[in-house]
Structures are given as structure tokens and as C-alpha cells.
C-alpha positions in Angstrom: 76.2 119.5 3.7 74.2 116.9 1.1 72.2 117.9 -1.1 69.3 116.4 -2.5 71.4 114.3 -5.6 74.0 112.9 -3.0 74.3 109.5 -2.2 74.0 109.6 2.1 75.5 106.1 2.5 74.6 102.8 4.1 73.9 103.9 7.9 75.4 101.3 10.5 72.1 99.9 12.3 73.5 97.8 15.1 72.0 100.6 17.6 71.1 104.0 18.3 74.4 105.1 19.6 76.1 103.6 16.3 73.4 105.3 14.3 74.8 108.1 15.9 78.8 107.6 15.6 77.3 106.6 11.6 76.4 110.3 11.5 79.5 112.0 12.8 81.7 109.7 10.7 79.5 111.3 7.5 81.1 114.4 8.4 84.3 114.2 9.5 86.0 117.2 8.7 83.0 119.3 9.6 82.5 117.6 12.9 86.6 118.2 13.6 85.9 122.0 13.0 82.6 122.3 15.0 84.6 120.7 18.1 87.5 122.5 17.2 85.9 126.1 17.2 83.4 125.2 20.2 87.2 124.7 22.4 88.4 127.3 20.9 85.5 129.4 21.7 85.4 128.8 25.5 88.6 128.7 26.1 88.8 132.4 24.9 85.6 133.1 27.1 87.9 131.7 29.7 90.8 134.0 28.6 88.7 137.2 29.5 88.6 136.8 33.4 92.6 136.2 33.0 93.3 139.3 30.9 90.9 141.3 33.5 92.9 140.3 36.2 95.9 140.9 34.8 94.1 144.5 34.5 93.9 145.0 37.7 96.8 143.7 39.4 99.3 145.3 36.7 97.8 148.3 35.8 94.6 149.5 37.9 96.0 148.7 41.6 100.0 150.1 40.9 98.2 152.9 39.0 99.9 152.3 35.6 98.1 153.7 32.7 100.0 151.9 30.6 99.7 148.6 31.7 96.2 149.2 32.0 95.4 150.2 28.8 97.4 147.6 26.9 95.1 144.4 28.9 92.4 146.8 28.4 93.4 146.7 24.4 94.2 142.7 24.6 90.4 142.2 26.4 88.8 143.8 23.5 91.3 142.0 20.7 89.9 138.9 22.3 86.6 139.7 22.7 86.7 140.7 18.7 88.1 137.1 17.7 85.6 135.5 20.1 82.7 137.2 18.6 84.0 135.7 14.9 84.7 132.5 16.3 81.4 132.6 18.1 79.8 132.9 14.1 81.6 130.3 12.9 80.9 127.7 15.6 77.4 128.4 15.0 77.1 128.3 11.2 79.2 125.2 11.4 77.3 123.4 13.9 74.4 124.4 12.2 75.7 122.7 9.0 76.5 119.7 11.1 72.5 119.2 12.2 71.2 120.1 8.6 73.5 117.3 7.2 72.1 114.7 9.8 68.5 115.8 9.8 68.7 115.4 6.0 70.9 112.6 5.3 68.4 110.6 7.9 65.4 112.2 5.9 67.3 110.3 2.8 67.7 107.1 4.5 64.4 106.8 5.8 62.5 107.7 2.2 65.2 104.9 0.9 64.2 102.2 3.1 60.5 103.1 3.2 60.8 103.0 -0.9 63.0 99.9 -0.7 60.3 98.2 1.4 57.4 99.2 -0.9 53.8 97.4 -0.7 55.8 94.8 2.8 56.1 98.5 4.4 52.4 98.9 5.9 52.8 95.0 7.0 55.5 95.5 9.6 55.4 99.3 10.2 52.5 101.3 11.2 51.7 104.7 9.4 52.0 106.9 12.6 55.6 105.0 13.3 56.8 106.8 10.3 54.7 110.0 10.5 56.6 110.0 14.2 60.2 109.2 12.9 59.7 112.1 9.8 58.0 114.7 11.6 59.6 114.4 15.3 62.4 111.2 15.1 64.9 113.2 12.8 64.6 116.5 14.3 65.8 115.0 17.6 68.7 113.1 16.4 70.0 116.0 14.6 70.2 117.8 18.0 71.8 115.3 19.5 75.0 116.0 17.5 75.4 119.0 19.9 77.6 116.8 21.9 80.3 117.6 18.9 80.6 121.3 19.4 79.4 122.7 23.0 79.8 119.2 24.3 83.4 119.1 23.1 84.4 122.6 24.1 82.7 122.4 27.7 85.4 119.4 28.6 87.9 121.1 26.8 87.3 124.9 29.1 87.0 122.8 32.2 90.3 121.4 32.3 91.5 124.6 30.9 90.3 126.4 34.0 91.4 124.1 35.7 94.4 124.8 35.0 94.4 128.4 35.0 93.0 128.2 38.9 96.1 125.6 39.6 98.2 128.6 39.2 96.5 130.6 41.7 95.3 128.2 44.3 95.2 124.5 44.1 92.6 123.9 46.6 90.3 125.7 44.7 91.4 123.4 41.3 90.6 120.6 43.1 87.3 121.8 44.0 86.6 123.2 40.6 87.6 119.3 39.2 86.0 117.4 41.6 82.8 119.5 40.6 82.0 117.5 37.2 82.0 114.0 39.2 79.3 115.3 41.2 77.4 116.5 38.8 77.8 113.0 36.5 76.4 111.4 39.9 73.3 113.6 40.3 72.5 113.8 36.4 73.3 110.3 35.4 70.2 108.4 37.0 68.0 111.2 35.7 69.7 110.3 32.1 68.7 107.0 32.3 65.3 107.3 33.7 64.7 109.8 30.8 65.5 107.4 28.0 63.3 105.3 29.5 60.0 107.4 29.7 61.0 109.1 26.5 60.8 105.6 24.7 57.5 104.9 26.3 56.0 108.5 25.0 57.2 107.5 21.7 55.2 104.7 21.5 51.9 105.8 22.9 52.4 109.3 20.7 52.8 106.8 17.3 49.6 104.7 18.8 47.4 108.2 19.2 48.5 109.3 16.3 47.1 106.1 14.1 44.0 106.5 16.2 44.0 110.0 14.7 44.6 109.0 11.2 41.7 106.1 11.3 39.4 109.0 12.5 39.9 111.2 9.9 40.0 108.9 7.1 36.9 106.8 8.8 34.5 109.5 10.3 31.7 109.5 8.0 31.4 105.4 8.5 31.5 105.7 12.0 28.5 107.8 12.2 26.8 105.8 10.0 27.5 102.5 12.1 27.0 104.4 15.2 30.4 103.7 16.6 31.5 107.3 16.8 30.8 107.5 20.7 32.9 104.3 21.0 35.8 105.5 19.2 35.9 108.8 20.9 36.0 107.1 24.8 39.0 105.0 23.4 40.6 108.0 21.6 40.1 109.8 25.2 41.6 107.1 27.6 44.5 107.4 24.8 45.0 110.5 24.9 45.2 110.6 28.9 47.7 107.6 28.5 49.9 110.1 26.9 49.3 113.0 28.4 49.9 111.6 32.0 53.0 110.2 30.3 53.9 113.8 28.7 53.9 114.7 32.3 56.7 111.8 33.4 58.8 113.2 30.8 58.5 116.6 31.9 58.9 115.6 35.3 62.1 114.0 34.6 63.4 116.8 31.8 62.5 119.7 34.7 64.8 118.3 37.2 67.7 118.1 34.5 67.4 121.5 33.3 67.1 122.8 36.9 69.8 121.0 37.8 71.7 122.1 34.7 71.4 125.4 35.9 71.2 125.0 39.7 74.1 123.1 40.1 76.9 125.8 38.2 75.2 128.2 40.4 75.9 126.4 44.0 79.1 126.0 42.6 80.1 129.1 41.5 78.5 130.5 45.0 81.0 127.8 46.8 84.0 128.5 44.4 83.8 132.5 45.3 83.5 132.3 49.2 86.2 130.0 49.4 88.0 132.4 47.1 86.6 135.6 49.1 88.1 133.9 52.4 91.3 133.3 50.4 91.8 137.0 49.8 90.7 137.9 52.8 93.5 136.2 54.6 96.0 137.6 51.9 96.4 134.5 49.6 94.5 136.1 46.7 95.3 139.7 45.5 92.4 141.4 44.0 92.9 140.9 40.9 93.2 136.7 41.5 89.8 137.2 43.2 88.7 138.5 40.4 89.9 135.9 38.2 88.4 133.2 39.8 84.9 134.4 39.9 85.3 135.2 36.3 86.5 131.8 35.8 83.9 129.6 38.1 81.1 132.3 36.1 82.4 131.0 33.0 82.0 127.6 33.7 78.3 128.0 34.6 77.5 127.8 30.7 80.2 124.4 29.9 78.2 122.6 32.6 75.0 123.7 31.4 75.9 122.4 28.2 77.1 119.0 29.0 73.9 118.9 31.2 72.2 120.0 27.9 74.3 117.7 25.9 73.2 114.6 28.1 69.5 115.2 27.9 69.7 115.5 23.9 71.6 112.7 23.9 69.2 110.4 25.7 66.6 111.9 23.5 68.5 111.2 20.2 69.0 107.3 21.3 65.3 106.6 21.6 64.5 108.5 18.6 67.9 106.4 16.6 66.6 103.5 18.0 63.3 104.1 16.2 65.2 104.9 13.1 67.3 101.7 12.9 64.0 99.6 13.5 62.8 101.0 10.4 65.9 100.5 8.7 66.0 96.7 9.9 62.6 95.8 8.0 63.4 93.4 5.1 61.1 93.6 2.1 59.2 90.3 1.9 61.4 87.6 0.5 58.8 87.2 -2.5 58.9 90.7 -3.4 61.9 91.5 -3.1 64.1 92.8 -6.4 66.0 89.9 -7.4 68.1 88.5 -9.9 65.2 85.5 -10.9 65.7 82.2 -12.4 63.6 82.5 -14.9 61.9 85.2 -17.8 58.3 86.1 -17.5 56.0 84.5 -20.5 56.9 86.5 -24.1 53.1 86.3 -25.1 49.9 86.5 -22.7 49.7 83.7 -20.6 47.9 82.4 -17.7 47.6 82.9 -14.6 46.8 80.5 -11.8 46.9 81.2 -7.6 46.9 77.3 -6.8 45.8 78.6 -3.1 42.2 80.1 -3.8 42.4 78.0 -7.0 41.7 81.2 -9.1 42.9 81.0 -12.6 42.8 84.5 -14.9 43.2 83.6 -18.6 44.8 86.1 -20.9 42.9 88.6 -22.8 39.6 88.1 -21.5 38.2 90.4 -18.2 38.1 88.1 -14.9 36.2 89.2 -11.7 36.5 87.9 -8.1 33.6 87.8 -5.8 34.0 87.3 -2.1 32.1 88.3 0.9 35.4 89.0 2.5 37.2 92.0 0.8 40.4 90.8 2.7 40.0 87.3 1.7 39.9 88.6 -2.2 42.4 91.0 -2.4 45.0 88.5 -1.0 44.1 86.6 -4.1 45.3 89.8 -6.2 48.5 90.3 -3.8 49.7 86.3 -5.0 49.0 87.3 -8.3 50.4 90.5 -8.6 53.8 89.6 -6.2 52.4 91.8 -3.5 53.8 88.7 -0.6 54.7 85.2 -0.8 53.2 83.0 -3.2 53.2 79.9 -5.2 51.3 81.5 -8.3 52.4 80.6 -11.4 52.5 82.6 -14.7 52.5 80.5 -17.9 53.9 77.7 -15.6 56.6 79.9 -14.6 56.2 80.1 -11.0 56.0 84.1 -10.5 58.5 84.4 -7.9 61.4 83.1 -10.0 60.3 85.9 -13.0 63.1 89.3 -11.8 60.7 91.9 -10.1 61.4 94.5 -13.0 59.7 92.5 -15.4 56.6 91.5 -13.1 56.0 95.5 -12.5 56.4 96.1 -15.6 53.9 93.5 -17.4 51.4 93.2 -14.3 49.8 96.3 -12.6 48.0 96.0 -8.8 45.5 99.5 -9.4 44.3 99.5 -5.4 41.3 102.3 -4.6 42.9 103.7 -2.1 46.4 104.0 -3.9 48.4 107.1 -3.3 47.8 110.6 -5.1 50.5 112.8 -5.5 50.5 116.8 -5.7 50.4 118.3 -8.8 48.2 119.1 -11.8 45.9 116.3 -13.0 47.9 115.7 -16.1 50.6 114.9 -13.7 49.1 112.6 -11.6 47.3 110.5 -14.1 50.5 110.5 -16.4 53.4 109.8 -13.5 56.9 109.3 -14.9 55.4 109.1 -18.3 54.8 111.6 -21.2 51.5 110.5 -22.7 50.1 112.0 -25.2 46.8 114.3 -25.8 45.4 110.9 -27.9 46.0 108.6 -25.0 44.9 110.0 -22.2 41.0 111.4 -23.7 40.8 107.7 -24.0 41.6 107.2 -20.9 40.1 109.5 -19.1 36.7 108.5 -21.7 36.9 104.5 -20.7 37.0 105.8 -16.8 34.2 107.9 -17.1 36.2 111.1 -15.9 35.0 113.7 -18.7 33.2 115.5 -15.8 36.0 115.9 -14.0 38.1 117.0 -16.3 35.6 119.6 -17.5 34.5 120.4 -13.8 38.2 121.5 -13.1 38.6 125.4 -14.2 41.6 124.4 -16.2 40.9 121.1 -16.9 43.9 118.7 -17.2 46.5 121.3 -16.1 44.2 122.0 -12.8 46.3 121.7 -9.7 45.0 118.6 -7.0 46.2 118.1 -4.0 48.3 115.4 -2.2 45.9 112.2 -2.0 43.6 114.2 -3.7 41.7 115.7 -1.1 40.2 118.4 -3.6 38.6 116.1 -5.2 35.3 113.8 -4.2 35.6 110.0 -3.3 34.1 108.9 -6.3 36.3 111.5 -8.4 39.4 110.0 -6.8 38.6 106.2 -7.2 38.0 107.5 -11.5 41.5 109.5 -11.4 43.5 106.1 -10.1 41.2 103.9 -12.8 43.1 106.6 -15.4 46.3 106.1 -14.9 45.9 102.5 -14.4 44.4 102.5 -18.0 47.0 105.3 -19.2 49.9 102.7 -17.6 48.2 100.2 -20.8 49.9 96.9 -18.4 49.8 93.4 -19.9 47.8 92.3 -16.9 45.9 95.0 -14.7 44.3 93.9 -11.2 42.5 96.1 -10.9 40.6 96.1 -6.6 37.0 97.6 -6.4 37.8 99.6 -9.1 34.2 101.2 -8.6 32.7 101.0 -5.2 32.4 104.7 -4.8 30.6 105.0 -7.8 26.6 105.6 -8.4 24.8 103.1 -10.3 24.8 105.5 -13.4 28.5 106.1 -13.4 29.5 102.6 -13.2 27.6 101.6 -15.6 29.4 103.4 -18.1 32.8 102.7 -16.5 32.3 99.0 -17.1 31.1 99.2 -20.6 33.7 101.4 -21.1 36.6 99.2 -19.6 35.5 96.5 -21.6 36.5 98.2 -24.5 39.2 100.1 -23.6 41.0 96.5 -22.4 40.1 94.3 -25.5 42.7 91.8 -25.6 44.5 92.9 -22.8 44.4 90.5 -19.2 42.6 92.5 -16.5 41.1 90.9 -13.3 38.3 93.2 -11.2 37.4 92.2 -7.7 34.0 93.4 -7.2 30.4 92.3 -6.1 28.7 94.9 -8.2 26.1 93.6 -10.6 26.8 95.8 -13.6 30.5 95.1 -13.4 30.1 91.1 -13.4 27.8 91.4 -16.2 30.4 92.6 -18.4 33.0 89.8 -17.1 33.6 87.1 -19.5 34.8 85.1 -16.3 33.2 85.1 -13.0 35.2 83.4 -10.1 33.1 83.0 -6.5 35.0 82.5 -3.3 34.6 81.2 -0.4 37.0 81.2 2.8 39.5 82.0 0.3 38.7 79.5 -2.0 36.7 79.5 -5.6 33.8 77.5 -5.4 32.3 78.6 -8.5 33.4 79.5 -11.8 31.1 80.8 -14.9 29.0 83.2 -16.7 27.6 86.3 -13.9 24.1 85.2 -15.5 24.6 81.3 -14.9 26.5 81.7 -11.5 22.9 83.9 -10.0 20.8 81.0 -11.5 22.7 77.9 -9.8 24.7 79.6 -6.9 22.4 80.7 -3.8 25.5 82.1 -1.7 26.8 84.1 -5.3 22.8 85.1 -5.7 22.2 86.4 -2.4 25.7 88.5 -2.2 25.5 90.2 -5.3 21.6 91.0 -4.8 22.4 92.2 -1.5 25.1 94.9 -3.7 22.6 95.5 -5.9 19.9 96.7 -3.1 22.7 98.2 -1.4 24.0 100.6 -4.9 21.1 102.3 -5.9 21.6 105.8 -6.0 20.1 108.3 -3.8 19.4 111.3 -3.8 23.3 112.4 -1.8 24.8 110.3 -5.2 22.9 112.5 -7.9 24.0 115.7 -5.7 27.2 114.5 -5.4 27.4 114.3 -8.9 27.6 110.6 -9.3 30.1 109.9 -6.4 29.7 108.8 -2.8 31.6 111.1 -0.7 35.1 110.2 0.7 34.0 108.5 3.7 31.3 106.3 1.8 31.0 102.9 3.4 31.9 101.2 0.3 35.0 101.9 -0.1 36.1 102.5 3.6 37.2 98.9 3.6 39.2 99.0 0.4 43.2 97.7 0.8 45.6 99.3 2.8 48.6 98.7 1.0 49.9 101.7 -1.3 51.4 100.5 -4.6 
């Protein structure tokens, strides 16, 4: 089975069923031995009606206890083996799903890694919430089909066989049996794949609808839209629901069938045979047999009935997986070779679209009414999608990838947390030392965090941070951007959850702490701008006005009125001082903040 170290191999994405063959072909040898043990299996369950007949006829009937008790010894011998071989089919089978839930787990986490900051762009959260939580659990059951799928065809011609030898009308029957059943269960098959695929899609709709709930509650209720969003979440929800019940409609009928079918056969099978032995064409023992055998089958055509449902199952949820594993990362951001090396020494940087242009080691801020608008700005400048920006006059998609991440940092406010203990989550893949981060965590304003947690820096937080307040968040990203110490940082409303007091101090504090180092803030708050030595003003997308915060509220009306409008709209109330200097997770301000995880 892999393991967590192993390499799982470039997974063939021309469909759902090649996803699948991709699967089996990853496990050749342990795929051989499922199939081989799940024949093996049956056809030993098969065996037992044969030895009991023998039983009868040789020993039981003629009255020889000898005979008698050496079947009698051979039934139990089997039965022995069968119950070993039963174990083995199992744990093998079982190793066979484990390896395909996990080596798709690996795949998945690859792409959505390879994808990076393009993957919210052209994938929706709940698409791979769906694939990771549901998707991969249903195409490792689908492998069934190598071990009880395997073994049911194998035991059906095997009976087949066996009844040849007793009465060939009733193998004919018995073979002309699985045709039927293909006819009745195949539509249903279909049909199923097809309302399976729609209940995927409404499930991964519902469940973004959940996800913007929970992470947008609080600004709902204060925009009164709460009521709105609930009706739509409910009409969803009955979407699905009566959808749920499609699927179920479809799934009862194949799992009654499954089992309704073997039945009326076996019932058909056994009067034929009772009439057979009635006239004397059967001897007891025969009749016998052949109920043992049709009662046998009644699990193999379960199974294949079994095995078609989880098939059609594990195609739609392949299907989902290969879309995923189509996506392309955007050409711009993609890891390439490069044509040229980024600047040796601080340089410029210019976005000829919005006309924005940050010079080295000074402290830029971007204004704009529209927070999309701005933080596309800091996506062109920070490689983030395709752009023409330039970096020294070396146009910044030529420069290789590994050298724009490492000189120029994108800090987002809604960037990902990870679980662990603060020291962890600030420091990531590096080791800094005591020294570093007190400064740090001093030029974010984060002392009261640090001492508000009972033990400090080694204090556990949780994923995203959810222990934490929003305000104590939005400081613990502003840390490990500082503690990362980048060339250039771009940094995106690196304080809109923050009361007046508090950021105040943070941007004194990361004016000092980024003295002659490149760092761009987008921003409308007053007491950030007046610490910019550069204030750029757009509008539509484009900078209108470039200056001094002081100059720009004298001669610009529009810059005037938006950044007043902050300033009215940031003064602290009494919720902030209770909060202890942090708006609460759902704060308006930064509900907006960018989407895109970096």
C-alpha cells in the first residue's frame, strides 16, 4: 500500500473509467491476488453443495459410514481453507481500497498545490471539499469490481459447469440467468450515473452556500440580508433533497433487484429441479446439489449487481477527479524555466495597466473604492495571473517563478492558518530565532497576543485560526509576513480589522520595521496613508493621482471624500475596546478581503 513518502504517479486523465484502469494498473500484483482469492473463494463456496451431495448419495442413502464420514471430513477441510481464504480476500481487498483512496488523496493535494493562488479561479472550494471528503471514498469502492466482481463471473461459469453434469437444462437456465439480469440492471446503471452526477453538483453548490454563511454571518445581519440568504439556502437545499430522493429511487430498485432477482431464480432453479427428481432424473443427493448451488449463486449476482452500482458511482466521482486534475496553473504563474534573472539590487516596479509604479525601499499605498479593482493591481505585481508588469525593466513573467517567490511576498488578510503552536504558524518552514520574531511580533502589534495566550508562543491555534479573534488573526499573518523579511512585501488590508488604537501603532511600527525594504499596502485607512511615503489613487483600475496622503486630501475630492468616509467609518466603539482592539471575525471590513490563498 503507499505510504505517505511514495511517489503515486502521474494518473491517466482521459476519463473516469481510465482514472480507474490508472488505479488497478498501480497495483498490479495486489489486484491479481484480490481477484485471484475472491475466485478462489466462491468457487470453494460452490464446492460445499458438491461434497454434500456426494454425502448423501455415497454414504447417507447406501448407509455407508465410511463414505459418509470421509465427505463429512472433506466438507469441513474445505470449509477450514475457505474461512483462511475468506481472511485473505478481505485484508487484501482492503489494501487494494486504502491504496486508491490514498494514492487519489496524493494526487489531488499535488494538483491543488501545483495550481496554487489559479486554484480558487477555476475550482470552487466545495468542488474540492466534495472530491476530499466524499469523491475519493467512492472511487476506492469501486475497485470492488477486482475481487467479488472477479470471483462472481468466475463461480458462475463454475456452476455452470458443475450443473452441466447433472442436468443441462438446468445449465442453460442457470447461464441464461446473468443475460437477464444485465437487461433489467443495465438501464438502471445508466440512469444512476446520470442522477448521481447531477447530486454531485448541487451537493458542491449547497455546500459553498454553507461555507459563505459561515464565514459571512455576522455581515449579513448587519446588512440585513440574512432573510434573503436563508430563502435561497432553503430552495437549495430542496433542490437537493428532492434530488437525494431520485438517487435513492433509482439505488432502491438496484439493490432490490440485486437481491430479488437471485431469489426468483433460485425459487425457478429448485422446482424445475424438484420436478426433475420427482420423475427420477435427479437422485437426492443431485437435488440437493443443485439448490446448494443456485443458493450459492444468490451472493455472486448480488455482487455484480453491487459491483455495477459502485461502479457507476465511482465514474461520476473519477470524472470529478480528472476535472481537477485537468486545471492548468495560469500560464503567467506557472513554474518555469524564465528568460531572464530577476534585478540583483532593489528595483522598480511598474504595472503599465493601472499605471501604478512602487519604487524600492520606500512604503507605497493603493487606494481604490473597489477592493477588487486594487488587489488585481497586487496580483500583476506579485505574479498572482497574467501580466505585463515589469521589474527593473525585466518584464516579471520572464524572471523563473522561484526567484519571484522568493524576493516578492503577496501577505493577503485572509491567507491560510495552519494548526499548530503560534511559533509554528508565524515561523512556517523556517527556524527563526527568539531575536527575530519579538521584533516581529513588536512591529505587528501582537505583544497582547502573545501574552494573552497561557503559554505564549508555544500556545497551540487552531486550523485558520479559529481560536483566535479577527483582528488577532489579521496581526498573526502581518508576523510572518514581517518574519519572511521579503525584498518586496504586498502586503492587502493589512489592517482593516483593527481599532483605530491598534493600527496606529501597527503602522508606525511597520514603518520601522521595513526601513529600506519595498513594501506596498492597499488600504483606505487614514493613519496608514499618513505613514506612506507614496500615495497612489485609483480609479476604474487606473491611478489618477499620485503624492503625499496630506497633498492628495487637499487637491483630490474623490481621494478626500473616500478616505474621510474610512475615517468616520474606523472609530472605535465600544465592541472594539471589549474586543480588545479587534473587530470580531465577521467584521464588515474585512469580509470583502481577497479570496485567493497564497
Amino acid at each position: 500500500m503507499i505510504d505517505a513518502y511514495e511517489d503515486p504517479g502521474t494518473p491517466d486523465r482521459r476519463g473516469g473509467w481510465a482514472y480507474l484502469a490508472w488505479l488497478v494498473r498501480c497495483q498490479p500484483w495486489r489486484s491479481l491476488a484480490g481477484a485471484v482469492l475472491a475466485s478462489v473463494w466462491m468457487v470453494l463456496l460452490a464446492t460445499a453443495p458438491y461434497l454434500l451431495s456426494r454425502a448423501v448419495d455415497d454414504g447417507l442413502e447406501p448407509g455407508d459410514t465410511a463414505a459418509l464420514t470421509g465427505w463429512t471430513a472433506a466438507l469441513f477441510a474445505v470449509g477450514a481453507l475457505n474461512a483462511w481464504v475468506s481472511i485473505m480476500r478481505h485484508r487484501t481487498m482492503t489494501r487494494v481500497r486504502m491504496d486508491a483512496y490514498f494514492r487519489t488523496t496524493k494526487v489531488v493535494l499535488a494538483q491543488t498545490v501545483r495550481l496554487g493562488a489559479a486554484l480558487p479561479r477555476q475550482a470552487g472550494a466545495a468542488e474540492v471539499v466534495t472530491i476530499g471528503v466524499s469523491d475519493v471514498q467512492t472511487i476506492a469502492g469501486a475497485l470492488t469490481v477486482i475481487g467479488p466482481g472477479v470471483g462472481s463471473v468466475v463461480v458462475y461459469v463454475f456452476v455452470a459447469g458443475l450443473l452441466l453434469s447433472v442436468s443441462p437444462l438446468l445449465a442453460v437456465i442457470v447461464l441464461l440467468g446473468m443475460p437477464v439480469v444485465a437487461v433489467l440492471v443495465g438501464p438502471l446503471m445508466a440512469r444512476l450515473q446520470g442522477t448521481e452526477t447531477e447530486y454531485r453538483e448541487r451537493q458542491g453548490v449547497l455546500t459553498a452556500r454553507i461555507g459563505d454563511l459561515a464565514g459571512g454571518l455576522r455581515v449579513l445581519n448587519g446588512l440585513g440580508g440574512k432573510e434573503l440568504f436563508a430563502a435561497s439556502f432553503d430552495r437549495d437545499s430542496q433542490r437537493l433533497r428532492a434530488q437525494g430522493y431520485r438517487v435513492g429511487a433509482v439505488t432502491s430498485w438496484m439493490q432490490a433487484l440485486g437481491v430479488g432477482l437471485p431469489t426468483l431464480f433460485l425459487a425457478v432453479v429448485t422446482w424445475l429441479a424438484a420436478r426433475l427428481a420427482a420423475q427420477g432424473d435427479l437422485t437426492v443427493g443431485e437435488l440437493v446439489s443443485v439448490y446448494g448451488y443456485v443458493a450459492v449463486l444468490i451472493g455472486p449476482v448480488a455482487f455484480l449487481v453491487e459491483m455495477g452500482y459502485q461502479l457507476s458511482r465511482g465514474v461520476v466521482a473519477a470524472r470529478r477527479v480528472v476535472r481537477l486534475l485537468c486545471l492548468e496553473p495560469d500560464p503567467d504563474t506557472a513554474p518555469g524555466a524564465g528568460v531572464a534573472d530577476a534585478p540583483v539590487e532593489p528595483s522598480v516596479l511598474h504595472d503599465p495597466v493601472s499605471g501604478v509604479r512602487v519604487a524600492p525601499g520606500r512604503l507605497t499605498a493603493l487606494v481604490g473604492a473597489r477592493h477588487a479593482e486594487v488587489t488585481a493591481v497586487v496580483d500583476r505585481l506579485g505574479r498572482y495571473g497574467p501580466s505585463d508588469a515589469t521589474w527593473g525593466g525585466v518584464r516579471l513573467d520572464a524572471v523563473p517563478l522561484d526567484q519571484v517567490r522568493e524576493r516578492i511576498l503577496v501577505a493577503d488578510n485572509e491567507a491560510d492558518l495552519f494548526a499548530g503552536s503560534l511559533r509554528e504558524v508565524v515561523g512556517g518552514r523556517r527556524a527563526p530565532s527568539p531575536s527575530d520574531v519579538g521584533r516581529a511580533v513588536w512591529a505587528a502589534a501582537a505583544d497582547d497576543i502573545v501574552q494573552g495566550l497561557p503559554e505564549g508562543l508555544e500556545s497551540p491555534v487552531t486550523a485558520q485560526g479559529r481560536s483566535l479573534s479577527g483582528g488577532q488573526r489579521q496581526r498573526v499573518r502581518l508576523v510572518r509576513a514581517l518574519l519572511a523579511d521579503p525584498g518586496v512585501l504586498l502586503a492587502v488590508e493589512p489592517t482593516s480589522a483593527l481599532d483605530a488604537h491598534t493600527e496606529a501603532a501597527v503602522a508606525q511600527r511597520l514603518r520601522a520595521a521595513r526601513t529600506g525594504r519595498t513594501t506596498v499596502v492597499t488600504t483606505t485607512s487614514p493613519l496608514l496613508l499618513a505613514q506612506a511615503d507614496t500615495v497612489h489613487f485609483l480609479v476604474d483600475g487606473k491611478v489618477t493621482a499620485t503624492g503625499r496622503h496630506r497633498d492628495l486630501l487637499e487637491r483630490e475630492p474623490g481621494y478626500r471624500a473616500l478616505v474621510a468616509r474610512e475615517a468616520e467609518d474606523g472609530d472605535p466603539g465600544p465592541g472594539d475596546a471589549a474586543a480588545g482592539g479587534d473587530t470580531g471575525p465577521g467584521s464588515a471590513t474585512g469580509a470583502g478581503a481577497g479570496e485567493v490563498v497564497r
